[in-house]
KOLZATOR-811986 format. One record per residue (C-alpha): residue number from 1; residue in one letter; x, y, z. Coordinates in steps of 0.001 Angstrom, whole numbers, plus 500000, padded with zeros to 6 digits. Each point is the difference from the previous one (the first is absolute). Layout:
N
<pos NUM code A u X v Y w Z>
...
This chain:
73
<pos 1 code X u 501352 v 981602 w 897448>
<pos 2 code X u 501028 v 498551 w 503214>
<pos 3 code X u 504056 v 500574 w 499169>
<pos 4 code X u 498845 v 503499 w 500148>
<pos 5 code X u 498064 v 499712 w 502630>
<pos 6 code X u 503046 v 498304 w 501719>
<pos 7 code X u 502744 v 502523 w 498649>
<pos 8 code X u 497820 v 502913 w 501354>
<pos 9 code X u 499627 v 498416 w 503385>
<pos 10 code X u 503611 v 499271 w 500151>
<pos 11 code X u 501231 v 503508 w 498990>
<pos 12 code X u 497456 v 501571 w 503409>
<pos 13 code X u 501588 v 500322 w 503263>
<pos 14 code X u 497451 v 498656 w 501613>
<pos 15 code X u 500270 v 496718 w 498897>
<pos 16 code X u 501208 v 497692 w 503153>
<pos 17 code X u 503605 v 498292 w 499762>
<pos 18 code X u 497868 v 496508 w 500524>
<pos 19 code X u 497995 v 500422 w 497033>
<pos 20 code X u 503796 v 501186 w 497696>
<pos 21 code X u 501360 v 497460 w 501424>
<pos 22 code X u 497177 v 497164 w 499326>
<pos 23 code X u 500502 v 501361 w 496217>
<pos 24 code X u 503857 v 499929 w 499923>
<pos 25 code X u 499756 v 496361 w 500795>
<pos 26 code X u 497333 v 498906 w 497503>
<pos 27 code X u 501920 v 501791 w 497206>
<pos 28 code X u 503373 v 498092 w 501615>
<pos 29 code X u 497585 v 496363 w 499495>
<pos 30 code X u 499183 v 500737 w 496071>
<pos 31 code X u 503533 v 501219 w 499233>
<pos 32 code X u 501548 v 496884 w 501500>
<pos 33 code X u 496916 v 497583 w 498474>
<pos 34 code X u 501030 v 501626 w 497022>
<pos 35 code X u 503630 v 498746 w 500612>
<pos 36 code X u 499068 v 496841 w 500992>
<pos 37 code X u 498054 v 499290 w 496520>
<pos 38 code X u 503329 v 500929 w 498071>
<pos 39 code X u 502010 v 497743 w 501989>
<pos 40 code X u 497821 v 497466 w 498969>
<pos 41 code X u 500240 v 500728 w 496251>
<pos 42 code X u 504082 v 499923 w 500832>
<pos 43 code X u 499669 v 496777 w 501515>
<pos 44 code X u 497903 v 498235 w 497382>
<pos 45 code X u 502783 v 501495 w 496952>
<pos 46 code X u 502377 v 498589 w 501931>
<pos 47 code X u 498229 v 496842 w 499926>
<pos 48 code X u 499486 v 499923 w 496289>
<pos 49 code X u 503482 v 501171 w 499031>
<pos 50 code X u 501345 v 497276 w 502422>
<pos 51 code X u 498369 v 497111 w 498183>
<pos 52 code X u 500692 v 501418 w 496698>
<pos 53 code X u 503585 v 500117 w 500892>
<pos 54 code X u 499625 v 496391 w 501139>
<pos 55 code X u 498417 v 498704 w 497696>
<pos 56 code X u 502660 v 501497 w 497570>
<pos 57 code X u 503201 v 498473 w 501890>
<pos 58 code X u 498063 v 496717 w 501249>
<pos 59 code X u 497949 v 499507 w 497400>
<pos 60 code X u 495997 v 499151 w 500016>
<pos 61 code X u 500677 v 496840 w 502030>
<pos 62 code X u 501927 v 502453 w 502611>
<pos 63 code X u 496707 v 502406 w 499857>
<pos 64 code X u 497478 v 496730 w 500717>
<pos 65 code X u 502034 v 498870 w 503141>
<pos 66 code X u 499731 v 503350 w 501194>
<pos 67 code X u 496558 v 500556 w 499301>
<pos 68 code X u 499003 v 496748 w 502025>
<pos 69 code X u 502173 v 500910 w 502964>
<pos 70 code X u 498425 v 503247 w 500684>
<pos 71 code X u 497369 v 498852 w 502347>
<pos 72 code X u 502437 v 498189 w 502095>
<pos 73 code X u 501553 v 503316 w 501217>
């Protein structure tokens, strides 16, 4: 009810550039939060397929080292 609410007070003239503007930049915030959260699902794939790959080459002993050395970065 409010989107309409919003969309009808959007569409009027006499709505003030302040108050288009204030709702041009909360829409930019959740499109880029939404972003953000996919970039994170990237990042931890990327993760997963790196010590899959490693452990594949290196073997399990490779995969342990690796494992252990992560909170020294």
């Amino acid at each position: 009810m409010t989107e309409d609410i919003a969309i009808e007070e959007s569409n009027s003239p006499t709505v003030s550039r302040t108050t288009r503007f204030a709702t041009w930049l909360m829409e930019r915030e959740e499109r880029r939060e939404e972003k953000e959260s996919n970039l994170e699902g990237l990042v931890r794939l990327n993760v997963l397929v790196s010590f899959l790959t490693l452990g594949m080459v290196g073997g399990f002993e490779a995969v342990r080292l690796a494992v252990e050395l992560v909170p020294y970065l």
